[in-house]
Every structure is written in structure tokens, then in C-alpha cells.
C-alpha positions as CSV (number, residue, x, y, z in Angstrom):
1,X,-2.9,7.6,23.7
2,X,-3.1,8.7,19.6
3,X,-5.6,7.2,17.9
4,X,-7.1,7.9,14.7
5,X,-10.6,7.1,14.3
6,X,-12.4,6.2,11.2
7,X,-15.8,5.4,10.3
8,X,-15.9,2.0,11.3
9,X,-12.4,1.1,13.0
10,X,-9.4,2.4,14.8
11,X,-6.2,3.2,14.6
12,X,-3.7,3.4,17.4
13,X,-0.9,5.5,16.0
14,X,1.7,5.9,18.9
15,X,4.5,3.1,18.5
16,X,4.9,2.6,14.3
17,X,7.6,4.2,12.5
18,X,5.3,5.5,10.2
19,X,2.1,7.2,11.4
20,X,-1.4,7.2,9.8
21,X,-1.1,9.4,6.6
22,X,-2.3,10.8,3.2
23,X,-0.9,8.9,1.1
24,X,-1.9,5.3,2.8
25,X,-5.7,6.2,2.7
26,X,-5.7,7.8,-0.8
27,X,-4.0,3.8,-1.5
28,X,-6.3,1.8,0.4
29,X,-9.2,4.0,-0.7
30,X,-8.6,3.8,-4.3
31,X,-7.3,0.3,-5.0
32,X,-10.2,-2.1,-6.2
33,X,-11.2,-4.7,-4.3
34,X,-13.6,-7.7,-6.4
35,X,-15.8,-9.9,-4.9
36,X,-13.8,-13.1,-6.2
37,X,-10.9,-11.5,-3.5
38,X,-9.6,-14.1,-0.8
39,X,-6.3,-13.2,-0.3
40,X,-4.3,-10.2,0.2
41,X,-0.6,-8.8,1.3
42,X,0.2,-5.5,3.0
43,X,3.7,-5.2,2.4
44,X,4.6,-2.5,4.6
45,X,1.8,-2.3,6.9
46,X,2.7,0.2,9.8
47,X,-0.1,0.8,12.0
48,X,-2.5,-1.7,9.3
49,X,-4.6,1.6,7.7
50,X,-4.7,0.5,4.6
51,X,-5.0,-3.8,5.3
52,X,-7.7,-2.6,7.7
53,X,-9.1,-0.1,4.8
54,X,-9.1,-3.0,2.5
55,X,-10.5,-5.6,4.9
56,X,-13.6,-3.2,5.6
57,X,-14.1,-3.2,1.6
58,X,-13.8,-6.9,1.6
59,X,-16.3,-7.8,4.2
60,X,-18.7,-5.9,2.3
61,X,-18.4,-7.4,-1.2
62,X,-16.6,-10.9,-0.7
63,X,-19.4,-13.8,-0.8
64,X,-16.5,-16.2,1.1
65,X,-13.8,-16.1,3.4
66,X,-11.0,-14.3,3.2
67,X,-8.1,-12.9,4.5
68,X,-5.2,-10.5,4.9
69,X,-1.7,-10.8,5.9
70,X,0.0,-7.1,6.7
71,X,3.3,-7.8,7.6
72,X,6.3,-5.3,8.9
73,X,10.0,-5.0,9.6
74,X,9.8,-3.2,12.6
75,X,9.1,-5.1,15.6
76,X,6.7,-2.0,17.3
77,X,5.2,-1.5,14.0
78,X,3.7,-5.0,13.4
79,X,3.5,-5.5,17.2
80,X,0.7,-1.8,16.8
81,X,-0.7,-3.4,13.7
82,X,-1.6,-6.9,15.4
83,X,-3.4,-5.0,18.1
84,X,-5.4,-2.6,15.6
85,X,-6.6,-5.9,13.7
86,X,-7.3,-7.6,16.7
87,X,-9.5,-4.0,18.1
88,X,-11.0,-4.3,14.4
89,X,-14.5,-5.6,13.9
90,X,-12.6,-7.9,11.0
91,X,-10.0,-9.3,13.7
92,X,-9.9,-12.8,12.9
93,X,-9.4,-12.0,8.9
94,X,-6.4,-10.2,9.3
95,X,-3.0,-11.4,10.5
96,X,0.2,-8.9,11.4
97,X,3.9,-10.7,11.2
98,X,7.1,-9.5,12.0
99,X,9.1,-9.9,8.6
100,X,10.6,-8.3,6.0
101,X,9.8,-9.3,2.5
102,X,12.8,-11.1,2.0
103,X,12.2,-13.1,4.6
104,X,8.6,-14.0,3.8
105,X,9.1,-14.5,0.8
106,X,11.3,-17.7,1.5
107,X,8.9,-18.7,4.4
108,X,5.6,-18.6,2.1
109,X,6.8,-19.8,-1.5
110,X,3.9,-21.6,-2.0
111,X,1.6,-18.6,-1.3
112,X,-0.7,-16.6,-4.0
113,X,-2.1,-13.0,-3.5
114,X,-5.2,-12.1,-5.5
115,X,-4.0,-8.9,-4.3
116,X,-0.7,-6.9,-3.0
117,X,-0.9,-3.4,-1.7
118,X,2.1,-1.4,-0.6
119,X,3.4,2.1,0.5
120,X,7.5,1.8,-0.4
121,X,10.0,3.6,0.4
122,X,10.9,6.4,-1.7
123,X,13.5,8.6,-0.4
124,X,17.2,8.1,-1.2
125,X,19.8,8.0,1.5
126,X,20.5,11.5,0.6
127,X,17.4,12.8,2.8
128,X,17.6,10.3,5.5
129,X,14.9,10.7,8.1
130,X,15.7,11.6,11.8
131,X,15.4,8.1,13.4
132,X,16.7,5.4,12.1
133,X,13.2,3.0,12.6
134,X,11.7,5.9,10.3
135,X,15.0,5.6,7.6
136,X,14.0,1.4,7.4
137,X,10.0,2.4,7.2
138,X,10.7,5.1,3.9
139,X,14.1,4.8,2.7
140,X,15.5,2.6,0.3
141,X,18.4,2.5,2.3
142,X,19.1,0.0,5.2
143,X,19.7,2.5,8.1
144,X,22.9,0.3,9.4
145,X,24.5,0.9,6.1
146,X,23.6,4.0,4.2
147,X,24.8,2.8,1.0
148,X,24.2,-1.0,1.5
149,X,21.8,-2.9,0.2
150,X,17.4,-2.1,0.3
151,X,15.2,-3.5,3.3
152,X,12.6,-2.2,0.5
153,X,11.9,-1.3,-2.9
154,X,9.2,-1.3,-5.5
155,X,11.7,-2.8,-7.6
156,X,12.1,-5.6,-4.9
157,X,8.0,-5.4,-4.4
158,X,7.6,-5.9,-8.6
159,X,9.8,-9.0,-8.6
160,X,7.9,-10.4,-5.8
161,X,4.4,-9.4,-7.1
162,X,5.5,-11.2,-10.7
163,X,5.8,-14.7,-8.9
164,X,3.4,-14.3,-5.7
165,X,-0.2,-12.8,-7.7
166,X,-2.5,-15.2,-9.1
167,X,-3.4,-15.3,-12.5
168,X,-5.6,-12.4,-12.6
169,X,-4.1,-11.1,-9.2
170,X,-3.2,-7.1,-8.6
171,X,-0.4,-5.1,-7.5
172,X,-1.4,-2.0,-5.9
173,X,1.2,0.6,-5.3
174,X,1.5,4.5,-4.2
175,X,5.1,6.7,-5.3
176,X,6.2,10.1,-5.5
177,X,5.3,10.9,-9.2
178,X,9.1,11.3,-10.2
179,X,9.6,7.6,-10.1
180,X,6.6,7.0,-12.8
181,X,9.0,6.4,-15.8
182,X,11.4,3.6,-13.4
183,X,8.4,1.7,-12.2
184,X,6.7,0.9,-15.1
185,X,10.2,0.2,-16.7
186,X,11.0,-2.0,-14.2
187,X,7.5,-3.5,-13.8
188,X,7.2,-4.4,-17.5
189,X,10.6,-6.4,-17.2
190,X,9.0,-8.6,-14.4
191,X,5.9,-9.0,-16.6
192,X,3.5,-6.5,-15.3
193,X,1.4,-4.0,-17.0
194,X,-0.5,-1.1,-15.6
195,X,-4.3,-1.5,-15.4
196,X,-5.0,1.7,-13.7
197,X,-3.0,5.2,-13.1
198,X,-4.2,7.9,-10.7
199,X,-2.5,10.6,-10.4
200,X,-2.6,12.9,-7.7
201,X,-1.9,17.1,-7.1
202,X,-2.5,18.6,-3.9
203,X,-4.1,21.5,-5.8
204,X,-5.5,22.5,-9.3
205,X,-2.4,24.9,-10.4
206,X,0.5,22.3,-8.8
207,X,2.0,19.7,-10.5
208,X,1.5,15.6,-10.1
209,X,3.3,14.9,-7.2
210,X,1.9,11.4,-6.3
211,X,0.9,8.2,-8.2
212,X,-0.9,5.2,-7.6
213,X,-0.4,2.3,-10.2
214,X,-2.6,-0.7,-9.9
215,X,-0.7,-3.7,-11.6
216,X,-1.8,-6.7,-13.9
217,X,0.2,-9.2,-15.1
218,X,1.2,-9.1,-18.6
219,X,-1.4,-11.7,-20.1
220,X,-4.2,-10.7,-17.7
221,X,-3.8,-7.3,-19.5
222,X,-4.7,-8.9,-23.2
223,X,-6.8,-6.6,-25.1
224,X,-7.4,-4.4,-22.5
225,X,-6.0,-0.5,-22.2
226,X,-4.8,0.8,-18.8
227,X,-7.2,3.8,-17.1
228,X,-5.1,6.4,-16.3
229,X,-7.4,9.8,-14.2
230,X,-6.1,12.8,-11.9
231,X,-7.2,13.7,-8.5
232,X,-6.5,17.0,-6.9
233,X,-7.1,16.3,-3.5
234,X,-7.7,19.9,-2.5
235,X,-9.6,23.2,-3.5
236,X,-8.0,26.8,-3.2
237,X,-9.6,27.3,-0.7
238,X,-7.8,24.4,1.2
239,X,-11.0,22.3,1.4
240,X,-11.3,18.7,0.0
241,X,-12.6,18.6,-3.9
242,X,-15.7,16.6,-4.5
243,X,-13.6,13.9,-6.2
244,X,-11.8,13.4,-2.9
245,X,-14.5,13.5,-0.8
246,X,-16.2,10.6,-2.7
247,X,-13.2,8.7,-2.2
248,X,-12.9,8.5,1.0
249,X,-16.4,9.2,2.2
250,X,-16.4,5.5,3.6
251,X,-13.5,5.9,5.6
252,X,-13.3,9.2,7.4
253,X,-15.7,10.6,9.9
């Protein structure tokens, strides 16, 4: 059996399309988390890393309850994340589902998200993936029809976000650092701002090659100036910086 162990939970990582990786724990490690925080969306979730990194920062510093809702298209995937939240010490705060965001999104109108986190797709249908479960997981194309329509987007994740956040809610996102200038396009058409901007090189000499954007809506932004930093995740000698060490010092063993 696989299975990833961090500090205080575990992850089974043998049945989700997409496996434990980088770029979900640098997201659930650096979006904020406030103590006013009840409820939360994972679109996306996989194996529930980053709901489960988030509901570990939440039983920490929320004074009530709360909880989080990870839900998945593939069937394995949210079947492995219901059984990581249920192995979690956090089990009955978290909830896995079966659904796409289309689909949710119809079933839970009335719902509001002080927070939304998501790893999207990313690659086009150009540089399809070997399996097809992996092509729905990180393409933007659906693998049935190559050039149909998205299972997933950040654009379809924006317009969402723009109806489903509270009024002082979040949208935390993670994308290759090529598609910077089309999500906050896009994002400031659906009424969202960016509140804060890391940007992340694997080492000191490369370039940016990922970003995380953390979201506001357009009012909840007045008179305030989005807080953009770098990380470089790694030191030439291939050893994590002190900047990434602090970041996920609560997570990893």
C-alpha cells in the first residue's frame, strides 16, 4: 500500500488519478486560513492533501465549527479521498463527493465558501497524459473528446468562485506561470482581484515556473494593494531553501 505520511495525517496514494505532489502542498501550505473560516471547497481534491492540509490549519485557529467539502470527478479519486478524511484525526469536518463542478454547482446553489482552493488543469490537449483518468484530473480537455468541451478550468473555477465566495471569501489557486496574464484577465471580468501572488522557481538562476494567486472579490479588495513574493523552493545544492522549509515545516516529517 502507498502512503504518504505527514506530520499529523495520512495519505493513501494508490487509486487517484493524481498522486500526492509539489505543487498541492506548496497550495495548501501557503493559502491563509482566518479564524472567522467555516466553510471551504476543494475543487479537485484527488487523494484530499491539500482539504486535509487546510482542515489541520483550521482546527488550530477556528474558535467554531467548520467544515470542508473536497469533491472529485473520478469515482476512485473521491472514493481514496473519503477514506483519507475519514483515517484523519479531522474526519467528521471533512466530506468527499463524487461530482464535477458543474454538477455541484447546480446541486448546492444556495451554498457560500469563505474559502475555495484548487489545483486545475493546465495542460492543453496537445500533451495529453497516458491514461485517460489522468487526462480528466490535468487537462482541460474532456478525455472522450479531445477537442470538446472542459471537465475543468480556472476559467470555469473563477466564474464559480464569483457567485459561490462570501463577501469577504477567497479563491486560492496554483498554475504553471505562463497562464499569469489569462487568469487575472479572466478573473477581473468575473469580479476578482488578486490579494496575494507567490511565485515559485525551482532554483535561484531558473525562471518562475509556478504561481499561486489567492483571490478577493473586487469590493473586498477596496483600498487594499495585492502582496505579490517569490519562493525558490530549492538550493544549488538541491536541498530545500529556508523560505521553503518554513513553509511546510508543519506538514512534512
Amino acid at each position: 500500500m502507498s502512503t504518504f505520511r505527514f506530520k499529523h495525517f495520512e495519505v493513501r496514494n494508490e487509486r487517484s488519478a493524481m498522486k500526492v505532489n509539489t505543487d498541492g502542498v506548496l497550495l495548501g501550505a501557503a493559502t491563509e486560513v482566518f479564524p472567522t473560516d467555516r466553510h471551504v471547497l476543494d475543487i479537485g481534491t484527488g487523494t484530499g492533501t491539500v482539504a486535509l492540509m487546510i482542515a489541520q490549519r483550521m482546527a488550530s485557529v477556528c474558535l467554531e465549527d467548520w467544515n470542508i467539502q473536497g469533491i472529485d470527478i473520478d469515482p476512485p479519486s473521491a472514493t481514496e479521498a473519503s477514506e483519507n478524511f475519514g483515517n484523519s484525526p479531522w474526519g467528521s469536518h471533512l466530506e468527499a463527493m463524487n461530482m464535477g463542478l458543474r454538477d455541484f454547482s447546480m446541486k448546492s446553489m444556495d451554498e457560500k465558501y469563505d474559502l475555495i482552493v484548487s489545483n486545475p488543469p493546465y495542460y492543453d490537449n496537445s500533451l495529453q497524459a497516458p491514461s485517460a483518468r489522468r487526462n480528466v484530473a490535468r487537462h482541460t480537455g474532456d478525455p472522450e473528446n479531445p477537442q470538446g468541451s472542459e471537465p475543468l478550468s480556472y476559467r470555469e473555477i473563477l466564474e464559480y468562485a464569483s457567485v459561490a465566495l462570501t463577501d469577504q471569501g477567497r479563491l486560492s489557486v496554483i498554475l504553471p506561470s505562463d497562464q499569469e496574464k489569462h487568469l487575472l484577465r479572466y478573473a477581473r471580468m468575473c469580479g476578482m482581484l488578486p490579494w496575494r501572488l507567490l511565485r515559485i522557481k525551482t532554483v535561484e538562476r531558473k525562471s518562475v515556473s509556478r504561481l499561486i494567486v489567492q483571490f478577493k472579490r473586487r469590493e473586498a479588495m477596496a483600498g487594499t494593494s495585492v502582496k505579490e513574493e517569490t519562493l525558490t523552493l530549492l538550493n544549488e545544492g538541491g536541498k530545500r531553501t529556508s523560505q521553503h522549509a518554513s513553509l511546510v515545516t508543519d506538514y512534512y516529517l
